[in-house]
N, C-alpha and C positions, 0 to 999 in steps of 0.2 A: 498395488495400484500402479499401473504405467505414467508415465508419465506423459507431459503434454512434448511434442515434438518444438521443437526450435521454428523451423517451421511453420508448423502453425501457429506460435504464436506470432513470429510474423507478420503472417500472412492479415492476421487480425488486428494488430495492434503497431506494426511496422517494423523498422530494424530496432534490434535490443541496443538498450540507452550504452548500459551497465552490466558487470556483475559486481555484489558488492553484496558485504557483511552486513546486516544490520543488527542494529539494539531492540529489542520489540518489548514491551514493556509486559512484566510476567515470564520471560524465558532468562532462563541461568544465560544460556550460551548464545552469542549472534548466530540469524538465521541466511542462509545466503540465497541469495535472492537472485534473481534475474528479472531485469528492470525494463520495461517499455513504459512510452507514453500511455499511464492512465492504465497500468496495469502491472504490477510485479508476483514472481511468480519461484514459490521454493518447494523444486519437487521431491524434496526427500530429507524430513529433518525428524528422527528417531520413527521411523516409518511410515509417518504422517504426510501429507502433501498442505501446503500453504500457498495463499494465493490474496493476495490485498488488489482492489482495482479502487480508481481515486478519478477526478478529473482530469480530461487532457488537458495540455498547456495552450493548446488553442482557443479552447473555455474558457479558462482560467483568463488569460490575454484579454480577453474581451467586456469581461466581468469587473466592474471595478471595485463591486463589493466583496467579493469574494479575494481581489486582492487583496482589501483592505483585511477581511478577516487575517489572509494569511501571516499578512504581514505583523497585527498584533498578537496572534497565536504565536509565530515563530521571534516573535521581538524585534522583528528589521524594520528599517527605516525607511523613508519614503526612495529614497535613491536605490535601495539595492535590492538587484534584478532577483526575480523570484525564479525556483529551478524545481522541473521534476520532483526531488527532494524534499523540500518547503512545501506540495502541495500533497507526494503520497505523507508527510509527516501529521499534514494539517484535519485534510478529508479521507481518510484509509476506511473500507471495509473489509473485514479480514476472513476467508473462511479456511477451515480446514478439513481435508479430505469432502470439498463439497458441501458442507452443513458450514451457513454462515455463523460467526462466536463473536462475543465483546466480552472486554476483560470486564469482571465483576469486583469490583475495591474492597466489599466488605468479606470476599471471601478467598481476594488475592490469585482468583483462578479463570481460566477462559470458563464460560459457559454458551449455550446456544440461545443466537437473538432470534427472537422471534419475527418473522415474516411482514405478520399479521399484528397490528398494537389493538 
């Protein structure tokens, strides 16, 4: 699979935040990422393409519930400032190679979310 160009993501999503290792829960190895607002994006991790998009921090800003979520999802306190980070940590949807997947607990493995409930 090609990858998505720099570029256009971009073009899309704005200037890249980041690059940066992440922990992803169900993967041995950190995945590395390349981070825009409300969109991170790993084109190549054992031949796979990954790609998590989350709310922009402009949403998020304006939402006070939503920060409230974040803030007790991620254990911070009412002073400290929420980042990128905090919100792909809190609201992530993850897909791989294009087919969206959620980790499954009882079977320890990504599997594919369905679309449609």
């Amino acid at each position: 699979m090609e990858r998505i160009s720099k570029e256009d993501l971009e073009l899309l999503h704005g200037k890249m935040i980041a690059e940066k290792e992440l922990t992803i829960l169900g993967f041995k190895n950190k995945l590395k990422f390349e981070i825009y607002d409300g969109f991170a994006y790993c084109p190549n991790y054992r031949g796979s393409e990954y790609c998590m998009k989350f709310p922009k921090i402009e949403f998020v800003n304006k939402s006070s519930e939503m920060q409230d979520e974040i803030r007790e999802y991620m254990n911070l306190d009412e002073k400290d400032d929420i980042t990128i980070y905090e919100i792909l940590q809190t609201f992530n949807e993850m897909a791989r190679d294009g087919v969206r997947i959620e980790y499954d607990k009882k079977s320890k493995h990504y599997k594919e979310k369905p679309i449609w409930k």
